[in-house]
LUMRO-603963 format. One record per residue (C-alpha): x negated, z, y; residue number from 0; residue in one letter. Coordinates in pm, 1 decimal. Layout:
# residues N
{X X Z Z Y Y k NUM r A}
...
END
This chain:
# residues 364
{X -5879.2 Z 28765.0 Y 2033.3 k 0 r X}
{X -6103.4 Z 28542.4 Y 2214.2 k 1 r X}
{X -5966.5 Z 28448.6 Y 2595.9 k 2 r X}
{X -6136.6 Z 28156.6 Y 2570.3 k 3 r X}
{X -6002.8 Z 28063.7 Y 2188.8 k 4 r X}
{X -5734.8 Z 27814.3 Y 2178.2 k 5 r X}
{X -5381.8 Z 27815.2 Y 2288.9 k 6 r X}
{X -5216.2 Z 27805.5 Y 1933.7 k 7 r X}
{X -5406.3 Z 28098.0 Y 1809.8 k 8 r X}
{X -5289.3 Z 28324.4 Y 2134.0 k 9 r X}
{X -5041.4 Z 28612.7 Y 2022.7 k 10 r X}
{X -4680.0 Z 28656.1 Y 2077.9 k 11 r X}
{X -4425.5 Z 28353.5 Y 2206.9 k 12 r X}
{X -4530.2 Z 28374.8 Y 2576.4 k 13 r X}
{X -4774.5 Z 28027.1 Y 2534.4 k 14 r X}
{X -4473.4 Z 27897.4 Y 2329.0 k 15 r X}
{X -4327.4 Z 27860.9 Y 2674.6 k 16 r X}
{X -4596.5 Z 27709.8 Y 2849.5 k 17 r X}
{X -4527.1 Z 27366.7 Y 2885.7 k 18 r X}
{X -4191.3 Z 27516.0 Y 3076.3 k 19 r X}
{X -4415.2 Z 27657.7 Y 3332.2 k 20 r X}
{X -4566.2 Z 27358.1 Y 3419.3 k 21 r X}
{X -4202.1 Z 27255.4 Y 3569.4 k 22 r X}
{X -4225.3 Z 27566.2 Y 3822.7 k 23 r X}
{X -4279.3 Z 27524.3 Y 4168.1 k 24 r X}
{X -4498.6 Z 27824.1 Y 4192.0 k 25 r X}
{X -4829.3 Z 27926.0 Y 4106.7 k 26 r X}
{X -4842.5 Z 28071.1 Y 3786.9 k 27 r X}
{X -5159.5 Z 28210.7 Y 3513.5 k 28 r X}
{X -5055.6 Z 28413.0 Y 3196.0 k 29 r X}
{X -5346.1 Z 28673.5 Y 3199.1 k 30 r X}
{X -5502.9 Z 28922.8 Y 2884.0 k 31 r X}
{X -5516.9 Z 29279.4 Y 2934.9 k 32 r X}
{X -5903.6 Z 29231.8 Y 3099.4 k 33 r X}
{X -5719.9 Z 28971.1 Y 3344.8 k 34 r X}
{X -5873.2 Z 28668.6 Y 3222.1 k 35 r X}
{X -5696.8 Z 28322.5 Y 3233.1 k 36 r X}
{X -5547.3 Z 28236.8 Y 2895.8 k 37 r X}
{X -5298.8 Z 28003.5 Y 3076.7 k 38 r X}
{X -5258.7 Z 27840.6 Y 3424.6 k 39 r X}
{X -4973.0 Z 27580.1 Y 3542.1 k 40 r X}
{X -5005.1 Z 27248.7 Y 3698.6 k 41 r X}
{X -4898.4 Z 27442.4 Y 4013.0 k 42 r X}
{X -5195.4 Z 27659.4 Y 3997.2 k 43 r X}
{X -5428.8 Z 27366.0 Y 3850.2 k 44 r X}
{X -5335.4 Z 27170.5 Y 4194.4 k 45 r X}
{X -5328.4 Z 27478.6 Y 4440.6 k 46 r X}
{X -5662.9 Z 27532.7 Y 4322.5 k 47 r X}
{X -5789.3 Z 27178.3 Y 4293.3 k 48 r X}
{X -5964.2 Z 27300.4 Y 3950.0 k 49 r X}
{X -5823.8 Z 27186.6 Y 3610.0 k 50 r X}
{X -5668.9 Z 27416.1 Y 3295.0 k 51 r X}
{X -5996.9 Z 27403.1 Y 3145.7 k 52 r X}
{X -6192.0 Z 27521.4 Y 3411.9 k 53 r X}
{X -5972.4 Z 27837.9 Y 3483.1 k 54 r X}
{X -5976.8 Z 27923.2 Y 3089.4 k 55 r X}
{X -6102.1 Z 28260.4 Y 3033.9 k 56 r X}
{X -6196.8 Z 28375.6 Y 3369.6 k 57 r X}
{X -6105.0 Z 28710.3 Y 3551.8 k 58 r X}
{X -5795.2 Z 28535.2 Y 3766.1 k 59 r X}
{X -5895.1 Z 28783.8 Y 4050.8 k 60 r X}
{X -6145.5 Z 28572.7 Y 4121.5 k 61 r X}
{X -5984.7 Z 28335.6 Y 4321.3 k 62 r X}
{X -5793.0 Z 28644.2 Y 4498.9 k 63 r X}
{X -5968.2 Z 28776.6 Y 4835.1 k 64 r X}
{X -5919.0 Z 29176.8 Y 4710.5 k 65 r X}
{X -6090.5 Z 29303.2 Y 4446.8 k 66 r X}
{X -5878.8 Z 29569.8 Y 4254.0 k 67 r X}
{X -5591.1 Z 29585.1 Y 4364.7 k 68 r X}
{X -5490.8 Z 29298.2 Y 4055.4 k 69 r X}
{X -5641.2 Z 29493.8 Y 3795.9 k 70 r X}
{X -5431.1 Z 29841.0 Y 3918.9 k 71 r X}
{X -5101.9 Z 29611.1 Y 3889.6 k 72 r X}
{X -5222.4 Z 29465.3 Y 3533.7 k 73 r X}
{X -5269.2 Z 29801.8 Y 3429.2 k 74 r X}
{X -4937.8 Z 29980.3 Y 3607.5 k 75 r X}
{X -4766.1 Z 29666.0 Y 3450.2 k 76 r X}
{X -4946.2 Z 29737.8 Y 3101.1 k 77 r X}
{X -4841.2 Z 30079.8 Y 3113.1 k 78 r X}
{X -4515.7 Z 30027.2 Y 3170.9 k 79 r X}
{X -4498.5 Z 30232.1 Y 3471.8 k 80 r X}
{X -4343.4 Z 29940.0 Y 3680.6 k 81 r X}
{X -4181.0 Z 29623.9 Y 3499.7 k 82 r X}
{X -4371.2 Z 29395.8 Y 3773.5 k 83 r X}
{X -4542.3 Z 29490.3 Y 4074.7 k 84 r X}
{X -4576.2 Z 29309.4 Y 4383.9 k 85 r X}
{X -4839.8 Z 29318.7 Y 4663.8 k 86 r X}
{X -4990.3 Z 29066.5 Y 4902.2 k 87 r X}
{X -5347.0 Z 28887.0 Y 4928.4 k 88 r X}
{X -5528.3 Z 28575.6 Y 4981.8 k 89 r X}
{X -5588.5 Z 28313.9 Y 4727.4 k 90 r X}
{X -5916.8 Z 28111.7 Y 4775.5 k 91 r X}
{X -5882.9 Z 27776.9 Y 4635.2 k 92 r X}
{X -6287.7 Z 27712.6 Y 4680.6 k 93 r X}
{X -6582.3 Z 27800.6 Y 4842.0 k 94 r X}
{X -6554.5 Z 27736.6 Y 5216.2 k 95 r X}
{X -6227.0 Z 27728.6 Y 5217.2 k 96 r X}
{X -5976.2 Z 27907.1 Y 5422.1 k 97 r X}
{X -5806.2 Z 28139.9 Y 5264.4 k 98 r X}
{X -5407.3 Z 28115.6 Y 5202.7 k 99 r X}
{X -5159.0 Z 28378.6 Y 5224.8 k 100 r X}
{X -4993.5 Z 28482.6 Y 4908.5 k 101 r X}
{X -4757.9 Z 28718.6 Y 4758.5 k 102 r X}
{X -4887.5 Z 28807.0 Y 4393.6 k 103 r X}
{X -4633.7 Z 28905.0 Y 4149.5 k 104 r X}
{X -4734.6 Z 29032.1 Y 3782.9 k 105 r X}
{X -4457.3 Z 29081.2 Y 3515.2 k 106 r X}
{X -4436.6 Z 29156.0 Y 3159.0 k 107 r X}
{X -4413.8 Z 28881.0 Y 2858.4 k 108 r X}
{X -4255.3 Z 28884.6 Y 2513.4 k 109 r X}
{X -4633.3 Z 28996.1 Y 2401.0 k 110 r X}
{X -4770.0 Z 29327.4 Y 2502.4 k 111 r X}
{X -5139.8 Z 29181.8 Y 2524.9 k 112 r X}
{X -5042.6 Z 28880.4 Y 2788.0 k 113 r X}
{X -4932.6 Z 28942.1 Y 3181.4 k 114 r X}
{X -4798.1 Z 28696.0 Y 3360.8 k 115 r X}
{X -4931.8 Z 28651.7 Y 3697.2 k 116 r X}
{X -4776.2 Z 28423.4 Y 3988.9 k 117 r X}
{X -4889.5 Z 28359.9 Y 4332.7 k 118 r X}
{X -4628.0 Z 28280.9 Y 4614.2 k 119 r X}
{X -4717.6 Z 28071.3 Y 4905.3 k 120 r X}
{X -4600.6 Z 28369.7 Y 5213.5 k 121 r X}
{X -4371.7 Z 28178.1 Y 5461.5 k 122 r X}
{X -4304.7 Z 27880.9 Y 5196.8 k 123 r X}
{X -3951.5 Z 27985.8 Y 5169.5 k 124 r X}
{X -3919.0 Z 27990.0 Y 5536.3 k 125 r X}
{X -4081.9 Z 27647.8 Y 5554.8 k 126 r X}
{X -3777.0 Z 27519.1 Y 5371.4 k 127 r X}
{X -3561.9 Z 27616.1 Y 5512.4 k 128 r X}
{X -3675.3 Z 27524.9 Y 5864.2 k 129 r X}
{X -3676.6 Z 27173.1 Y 5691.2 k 130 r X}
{X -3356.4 Z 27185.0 Y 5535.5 k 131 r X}
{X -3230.3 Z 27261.2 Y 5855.8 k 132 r X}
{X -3441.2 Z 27009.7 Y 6048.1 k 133 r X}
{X -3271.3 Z 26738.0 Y 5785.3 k 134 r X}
{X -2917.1 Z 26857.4 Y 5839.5 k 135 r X}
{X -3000.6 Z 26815.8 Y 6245.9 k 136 r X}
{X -3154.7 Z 26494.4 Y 6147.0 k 137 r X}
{X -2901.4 Z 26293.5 Y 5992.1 k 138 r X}
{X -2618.4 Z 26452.0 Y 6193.9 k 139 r X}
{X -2815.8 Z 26303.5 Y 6512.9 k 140 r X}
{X -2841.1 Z 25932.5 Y 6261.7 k 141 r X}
{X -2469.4 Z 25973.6 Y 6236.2 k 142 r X}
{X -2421.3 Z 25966.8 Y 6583.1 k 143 r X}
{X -2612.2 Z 25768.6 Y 6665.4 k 144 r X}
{X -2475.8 Z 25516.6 Y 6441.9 k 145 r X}
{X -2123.0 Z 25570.3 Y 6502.7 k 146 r X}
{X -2162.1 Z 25521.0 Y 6892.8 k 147 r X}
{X -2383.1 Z 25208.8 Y 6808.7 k 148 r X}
{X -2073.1 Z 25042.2 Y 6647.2 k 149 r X}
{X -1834.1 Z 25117.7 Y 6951.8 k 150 r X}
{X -2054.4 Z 24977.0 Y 7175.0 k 151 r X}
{X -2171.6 Z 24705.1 Y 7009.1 k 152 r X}
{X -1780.5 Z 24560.6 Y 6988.8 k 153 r X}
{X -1758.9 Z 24556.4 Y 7363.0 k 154 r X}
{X -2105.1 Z 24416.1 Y 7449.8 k 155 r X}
{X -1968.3 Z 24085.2 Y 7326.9 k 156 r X}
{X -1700.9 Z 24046.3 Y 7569.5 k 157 r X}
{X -1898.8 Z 24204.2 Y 7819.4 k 158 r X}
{X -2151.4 Z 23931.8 Y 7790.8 k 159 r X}
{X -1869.6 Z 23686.7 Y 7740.5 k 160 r X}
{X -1711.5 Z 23769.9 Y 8049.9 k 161 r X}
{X -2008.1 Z 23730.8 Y 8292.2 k 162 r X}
{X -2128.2 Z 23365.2 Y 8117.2 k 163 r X}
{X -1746.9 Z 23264.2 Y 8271.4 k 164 r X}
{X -1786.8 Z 23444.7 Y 8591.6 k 165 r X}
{X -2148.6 Z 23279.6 Y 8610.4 k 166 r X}
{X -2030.2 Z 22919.0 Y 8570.7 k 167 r X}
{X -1789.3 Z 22931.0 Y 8819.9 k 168 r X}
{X -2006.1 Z 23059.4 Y 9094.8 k 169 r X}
{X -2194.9 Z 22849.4 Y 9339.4 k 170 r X}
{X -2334.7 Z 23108.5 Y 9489.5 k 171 r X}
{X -2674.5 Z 23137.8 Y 9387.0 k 172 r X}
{X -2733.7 Z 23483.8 Y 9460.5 k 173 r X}
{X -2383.1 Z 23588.5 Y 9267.1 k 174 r X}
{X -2526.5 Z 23359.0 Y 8925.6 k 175 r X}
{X -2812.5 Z 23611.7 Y 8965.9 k 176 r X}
{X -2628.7 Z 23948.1 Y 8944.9 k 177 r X}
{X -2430.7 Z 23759.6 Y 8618.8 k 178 r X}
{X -2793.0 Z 23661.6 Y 8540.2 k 179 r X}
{X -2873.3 Z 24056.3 Y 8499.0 k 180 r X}
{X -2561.1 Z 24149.3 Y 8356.8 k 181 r X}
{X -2632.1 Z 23894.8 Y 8050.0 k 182 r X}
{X -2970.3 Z 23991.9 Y 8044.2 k 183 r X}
{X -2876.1 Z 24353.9 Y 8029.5 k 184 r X}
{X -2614.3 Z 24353.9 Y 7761.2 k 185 r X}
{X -2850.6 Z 24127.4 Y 7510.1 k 186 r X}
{X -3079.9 Z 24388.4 Y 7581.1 k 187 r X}
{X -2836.1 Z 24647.5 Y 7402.3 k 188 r X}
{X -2726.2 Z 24393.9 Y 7181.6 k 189 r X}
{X -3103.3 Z 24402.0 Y 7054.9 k 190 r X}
{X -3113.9 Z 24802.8 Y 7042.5 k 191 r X}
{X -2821.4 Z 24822.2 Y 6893.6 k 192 r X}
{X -2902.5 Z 24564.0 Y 6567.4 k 193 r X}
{X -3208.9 Z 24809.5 Y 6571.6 k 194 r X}
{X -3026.4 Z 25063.5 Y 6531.5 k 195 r X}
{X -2826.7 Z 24980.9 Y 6266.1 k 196 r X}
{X -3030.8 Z 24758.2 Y 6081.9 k 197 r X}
{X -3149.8 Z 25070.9 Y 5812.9 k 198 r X}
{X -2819.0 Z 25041.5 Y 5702.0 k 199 r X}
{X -2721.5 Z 24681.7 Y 5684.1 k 200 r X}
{X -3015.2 Z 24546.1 Y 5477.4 k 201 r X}
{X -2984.7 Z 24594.3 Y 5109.7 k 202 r X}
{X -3289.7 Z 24829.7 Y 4942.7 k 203 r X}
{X -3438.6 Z 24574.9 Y 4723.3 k 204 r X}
{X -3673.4 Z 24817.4 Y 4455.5 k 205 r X}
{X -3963.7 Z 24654.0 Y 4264.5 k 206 r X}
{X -4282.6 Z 24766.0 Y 4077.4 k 207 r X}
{X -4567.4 Z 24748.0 Y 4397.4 k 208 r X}
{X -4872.6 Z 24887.7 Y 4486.4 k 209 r X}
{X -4913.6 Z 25095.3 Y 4777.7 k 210 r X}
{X -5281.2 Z 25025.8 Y 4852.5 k 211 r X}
{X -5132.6 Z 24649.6 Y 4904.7 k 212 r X}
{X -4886.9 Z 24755.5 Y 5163.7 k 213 r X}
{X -5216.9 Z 24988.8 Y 5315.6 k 214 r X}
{X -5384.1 Z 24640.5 Y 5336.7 k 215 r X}
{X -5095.7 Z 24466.4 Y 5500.1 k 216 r X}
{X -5057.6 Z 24719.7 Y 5753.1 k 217 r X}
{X -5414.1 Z 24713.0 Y 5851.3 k 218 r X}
{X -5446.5 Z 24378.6 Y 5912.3 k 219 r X}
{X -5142.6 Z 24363.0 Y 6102.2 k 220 r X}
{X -5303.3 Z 24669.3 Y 6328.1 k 221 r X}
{X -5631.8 Z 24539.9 Y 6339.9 k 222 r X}
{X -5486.0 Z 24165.8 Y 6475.6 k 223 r X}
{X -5335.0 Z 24378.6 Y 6747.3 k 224 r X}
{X -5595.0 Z 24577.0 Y 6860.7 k 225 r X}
{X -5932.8 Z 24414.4 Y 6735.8 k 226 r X}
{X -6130.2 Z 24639.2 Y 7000.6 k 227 r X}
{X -6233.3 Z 24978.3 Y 6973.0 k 228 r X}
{X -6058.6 Z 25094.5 Y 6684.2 k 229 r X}
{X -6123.0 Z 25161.2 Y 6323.8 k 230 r X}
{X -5905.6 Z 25161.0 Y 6042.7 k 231 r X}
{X -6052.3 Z 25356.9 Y 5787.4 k 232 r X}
{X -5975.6 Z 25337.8 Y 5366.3 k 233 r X}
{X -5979.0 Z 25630.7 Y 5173.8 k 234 r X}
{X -5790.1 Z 25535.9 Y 4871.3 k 235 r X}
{X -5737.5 Z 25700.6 Y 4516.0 k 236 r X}
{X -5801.7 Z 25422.6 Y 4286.2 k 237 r X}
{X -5648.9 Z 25583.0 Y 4036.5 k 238 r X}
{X -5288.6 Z 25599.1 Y 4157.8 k 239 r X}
{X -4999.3 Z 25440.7 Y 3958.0 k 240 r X}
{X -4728.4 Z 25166.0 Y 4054.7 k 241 r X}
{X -4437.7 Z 25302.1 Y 4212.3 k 242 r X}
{X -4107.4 Z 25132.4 Y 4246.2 k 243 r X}
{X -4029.8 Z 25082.0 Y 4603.7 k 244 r X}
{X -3850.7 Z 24790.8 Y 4843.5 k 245 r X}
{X -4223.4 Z 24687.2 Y 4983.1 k 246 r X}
{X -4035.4 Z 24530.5 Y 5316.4 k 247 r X}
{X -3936.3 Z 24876.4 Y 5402.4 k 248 r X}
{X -4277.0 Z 25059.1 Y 5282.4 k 249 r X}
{X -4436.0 Z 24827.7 Y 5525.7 k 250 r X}
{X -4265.2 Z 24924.3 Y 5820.5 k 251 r X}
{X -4197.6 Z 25290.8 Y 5713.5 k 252 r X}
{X -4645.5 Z 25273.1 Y 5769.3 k 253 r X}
{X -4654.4 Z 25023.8 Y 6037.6 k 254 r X}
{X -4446.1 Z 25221.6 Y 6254.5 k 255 r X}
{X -4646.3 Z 25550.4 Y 6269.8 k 256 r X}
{X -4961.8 Z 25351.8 Y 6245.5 k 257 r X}
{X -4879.5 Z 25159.2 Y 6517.7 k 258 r X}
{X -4764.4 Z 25455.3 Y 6755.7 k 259 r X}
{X -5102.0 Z 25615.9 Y 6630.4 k 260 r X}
{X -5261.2 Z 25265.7 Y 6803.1 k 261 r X}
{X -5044.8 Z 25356.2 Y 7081.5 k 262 r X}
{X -5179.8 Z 25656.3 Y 7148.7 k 263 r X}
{X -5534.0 Z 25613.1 Y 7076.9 k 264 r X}
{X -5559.2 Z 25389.6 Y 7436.7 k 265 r X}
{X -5812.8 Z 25577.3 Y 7596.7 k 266 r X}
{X -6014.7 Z 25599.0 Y 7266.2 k 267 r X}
{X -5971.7 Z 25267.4 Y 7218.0 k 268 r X}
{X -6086.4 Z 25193.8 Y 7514.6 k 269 r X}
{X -6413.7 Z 25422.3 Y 7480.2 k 270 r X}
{X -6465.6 Z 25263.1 Y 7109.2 k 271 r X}
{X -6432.5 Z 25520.9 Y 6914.9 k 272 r X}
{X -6059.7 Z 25502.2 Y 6816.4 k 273 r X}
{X -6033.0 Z 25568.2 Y 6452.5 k 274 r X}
{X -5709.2 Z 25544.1 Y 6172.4 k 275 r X}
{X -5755.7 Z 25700.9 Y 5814.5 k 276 r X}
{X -5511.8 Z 25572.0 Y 5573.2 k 277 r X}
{X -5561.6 Z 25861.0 Y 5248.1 k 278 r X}
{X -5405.5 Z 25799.4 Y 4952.6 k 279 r X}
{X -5393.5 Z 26071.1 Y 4654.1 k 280 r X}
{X -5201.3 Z 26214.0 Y 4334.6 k 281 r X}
{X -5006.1 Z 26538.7 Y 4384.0 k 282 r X}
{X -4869.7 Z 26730.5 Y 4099.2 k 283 r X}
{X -4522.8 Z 26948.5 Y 4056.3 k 284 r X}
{X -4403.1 Z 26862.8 Y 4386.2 k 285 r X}
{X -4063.5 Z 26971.4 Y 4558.8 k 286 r X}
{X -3914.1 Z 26703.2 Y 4753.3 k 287 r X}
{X -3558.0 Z 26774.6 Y 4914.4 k 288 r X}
{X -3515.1 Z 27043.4 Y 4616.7 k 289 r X}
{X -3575.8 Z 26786.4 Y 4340.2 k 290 r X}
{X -3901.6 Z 26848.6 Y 4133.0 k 291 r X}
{X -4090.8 Z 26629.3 Y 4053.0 k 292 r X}
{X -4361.4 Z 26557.4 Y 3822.8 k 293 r X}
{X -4604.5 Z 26341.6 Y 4024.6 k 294 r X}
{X -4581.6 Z 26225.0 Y 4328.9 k 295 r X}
{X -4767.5 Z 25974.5 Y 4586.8 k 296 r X}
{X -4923.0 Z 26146.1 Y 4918.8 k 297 r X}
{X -5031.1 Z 25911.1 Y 5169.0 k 298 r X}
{X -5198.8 Z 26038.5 Y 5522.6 k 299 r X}
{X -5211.6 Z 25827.9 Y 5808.4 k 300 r X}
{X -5423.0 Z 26064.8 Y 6034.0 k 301 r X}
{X -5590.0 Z 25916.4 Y 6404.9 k 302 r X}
{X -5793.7 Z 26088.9 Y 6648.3 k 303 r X}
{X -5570.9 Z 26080.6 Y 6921.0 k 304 r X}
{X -5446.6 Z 26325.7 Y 7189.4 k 305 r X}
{X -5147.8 Z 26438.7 Y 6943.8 k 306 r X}
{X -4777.0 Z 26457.7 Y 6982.0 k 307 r X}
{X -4638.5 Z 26572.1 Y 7315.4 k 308 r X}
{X -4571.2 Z 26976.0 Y 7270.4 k 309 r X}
{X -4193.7 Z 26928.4 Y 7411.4 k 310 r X}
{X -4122.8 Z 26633.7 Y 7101.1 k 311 r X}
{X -4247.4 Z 26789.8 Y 6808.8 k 312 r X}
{X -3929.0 Z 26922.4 Y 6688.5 k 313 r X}
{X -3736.6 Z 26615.4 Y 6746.1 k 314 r X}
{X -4013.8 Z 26357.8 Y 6717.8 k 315 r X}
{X -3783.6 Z 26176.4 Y 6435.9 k 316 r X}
{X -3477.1 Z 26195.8 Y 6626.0 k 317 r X}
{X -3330.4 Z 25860.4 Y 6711.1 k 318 r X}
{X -3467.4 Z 25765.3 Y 7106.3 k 319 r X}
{X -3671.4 Z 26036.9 Y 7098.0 k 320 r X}
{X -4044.3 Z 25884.0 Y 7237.1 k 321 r X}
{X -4295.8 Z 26024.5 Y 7380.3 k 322 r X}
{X -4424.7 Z 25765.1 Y 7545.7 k 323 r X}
{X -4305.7 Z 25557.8 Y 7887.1 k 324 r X}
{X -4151.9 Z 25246.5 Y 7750.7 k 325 r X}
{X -4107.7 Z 25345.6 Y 7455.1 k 326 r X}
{X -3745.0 Z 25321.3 Y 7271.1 k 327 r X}
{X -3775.9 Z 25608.1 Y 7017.8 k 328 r X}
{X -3694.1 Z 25416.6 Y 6700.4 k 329 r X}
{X -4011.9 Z 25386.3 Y 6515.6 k 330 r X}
{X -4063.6 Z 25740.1 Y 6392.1 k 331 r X}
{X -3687.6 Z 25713.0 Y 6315.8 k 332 r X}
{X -3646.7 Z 25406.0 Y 6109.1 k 333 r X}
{X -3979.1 Z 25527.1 Y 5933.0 k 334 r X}
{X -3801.8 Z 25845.8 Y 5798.0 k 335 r X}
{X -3503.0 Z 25678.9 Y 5697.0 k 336 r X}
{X -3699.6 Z 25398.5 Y 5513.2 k 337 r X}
{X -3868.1 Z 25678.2 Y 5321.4 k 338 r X}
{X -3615.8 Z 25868.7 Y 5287.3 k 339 r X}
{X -3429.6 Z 25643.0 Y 5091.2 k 340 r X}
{X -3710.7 Z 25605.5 Y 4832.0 k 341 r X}
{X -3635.2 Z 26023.0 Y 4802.6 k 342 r X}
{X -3955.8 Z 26059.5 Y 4980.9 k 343 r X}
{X -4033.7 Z 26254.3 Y 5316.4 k 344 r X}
{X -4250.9 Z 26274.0 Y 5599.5 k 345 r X}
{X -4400.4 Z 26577.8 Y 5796.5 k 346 r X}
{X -4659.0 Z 26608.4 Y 6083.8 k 347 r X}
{X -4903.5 Z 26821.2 Y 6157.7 k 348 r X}
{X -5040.2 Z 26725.9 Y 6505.8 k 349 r X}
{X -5329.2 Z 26900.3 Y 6777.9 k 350 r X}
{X -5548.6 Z 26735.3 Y 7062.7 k 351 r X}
{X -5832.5 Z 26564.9 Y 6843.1 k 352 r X}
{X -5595.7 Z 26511.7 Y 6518.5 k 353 r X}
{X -5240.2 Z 26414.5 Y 6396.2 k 354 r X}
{X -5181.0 Z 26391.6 Y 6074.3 k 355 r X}
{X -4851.0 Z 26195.6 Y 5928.8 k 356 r X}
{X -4838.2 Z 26297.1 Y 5551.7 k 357 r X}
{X -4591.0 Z 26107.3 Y 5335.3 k 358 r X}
{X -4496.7 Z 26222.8 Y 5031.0 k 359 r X}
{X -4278.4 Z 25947.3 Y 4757.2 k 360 r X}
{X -4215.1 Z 26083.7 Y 4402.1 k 361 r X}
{X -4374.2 Z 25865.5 Y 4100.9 k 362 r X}
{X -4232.2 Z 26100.3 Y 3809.8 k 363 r X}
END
């Protein structure tokens, strides 16, 4: 048989089952006994950036740094000397590129003639967890934070109450000025405190919407801000579907991080070269807070800026976390929870030169 012939005239029921692999997380290519591709995943098709047909009836080491030591497993595996062997290497998605760690893992099938080869991502099971956690910190900090925003928001009223009676029976003009600051004070955390609960007091209102028009809205509203010495760069995928989304919510979720990107970009600014990229593309068999899904929407908002302070990054969407004088540590905040509640999620990658807030909403 032909590697290259087509997928119904393959032997045994191992391609019977290939439409389940495509719902696997993992990397995965059924092989023939010369290691050539007879099958690859939409895992595989996206970790490579390559499609099915391209990867048909090539030697799968290929895209492995070591030569050999896949076709010693194939064969040990063939031979039945192990049921499936393990060792680890470096896939290389393309020319150029750097390679990533991997553990490879070949295993038997129903037909003696096909292998089945997978490729995990080394330190992606540590990744989640270090997220699960980081969401289990998260929304006990939200809690909180929440719950201490309704007991003082009860007394702030009376508070404020109080010191309007004190002030209007006071001739003393210096006295009417300390009420002054009291009232001044407590609408002050009247204001934070609306902000902090206002995530969970407006209703999500869902509707079909296009997220290149939110893009547009957001950059507009940036570049009305700060019309000097930055750019706010479109790199859009044309090709991306609708997704159903509460657009009021999408719109801040982007303003926020686009405007602490702003923020931060003062001395570029200032030097004209400040620069924004909103990225928009398609992502395929994605895992977002252990649901899979099919497709799903990846938006970058990257900048050019100094990056995130070293002593924040692990608590950068903590509520009052900032890391910047002045500022009150709600924007990254309210931006998570607005995605998260569209099952979505948001992760940073951040160095002097380059920050990079990737959001990630499922379509499918």
């Amino acid at each position: 048989m032909s590697a290259s012939g087509g997928e119904d005239e393959q032997p045994g029921g191992a391609l019977h089952a290939a439409a389940a692999l495509d719902w696997l997380a993992t990397m995965v290519a059924v092989v023939d006994a010369d290691g050539r591709v007879v099958h690859a995943n939409a895992s595989l098709e996206a970790g490579l950036g390559l499609s099915r047909r391209q990867l048909l009836g090539h030697e799968f080491e290929h895209w492995l740094s070591r030569h050999g030591p896949l076709r010693e497993a194939l064969r040990q595996v063939r031979a039945e000397e192990f049921s499936s062997k393990r060792f680890d290497d470096a896939m290389i998605a393309r020319a150029g590129a750097e390679a990533i760690p991997v553990q490879v893992v070949v295993s038997r099938t129903d037909s003696p003639e096909l292998l089945l080869v997978e490729l995990l991502e080394l330190g992606q099971q540590s990744r989640q967890e270090r997220e699960e956690q980081w969401h289990r910190q998260a929304q006990a900090s939200k809690d909180l934070i929440r719950n201490l925003a309704h007991e003082i928001k009860n007394p702030l009223g009376g508070i404020r109450g109080a010191a309007q009676l004190l002030q209007s029976e006071l001739d003393s003009r210096e006295l009417r000025e300390y009420t002054r600051v009291i009232i001044h004070e407590a609408d002050r955390l009247q204001s934070l405190v609306d902000r902090l609960l206002a995530p969970h007091r407006r209703p999500h209102v869902v509707a079909e919407l296009n997220i290149h028009e939110v893009l547009e809205r957001v950059r507009s509203v940036i570049l009305a801000e700060f019309p000097r010495g930055l750019e706010v760069v479109r790199d859009y995928d044309a090709s991306l579907p609708e997704l159903r989304g509460d657009r009021e919510q999408l719109i801040q979720a982007v303003l926020n991080i686009a405007h602490n990107a702003a923020l931060a970009l003062a001395e570029r600014r200032a030097a004209g070269d400040a620069r924004i990229v909103f990225k928009t593309r398609i992502a395929r068999q994605v895992t977002v807070a252990k649901q899979r899904h099919r497709l799903a929407l990846v938006l970058h908002v990257t900048d050019n800026g100094p990056g995130i302070p070293e002593h924040i990054k692990d608590r950068m969407f903590f509520p009052l976390v900032s890391g910047r004088d002045g500022g009150s540590g709600l924007g990254l905040s309210l931006a998570q929870t607005f995605i998260q509640q569209h099952q979505g999620t948001i992760e940073c990658d951040s160095q002097p030169g380059h920050t990079d807030f990737r959001i990630l909403l499922p379509l499918a």
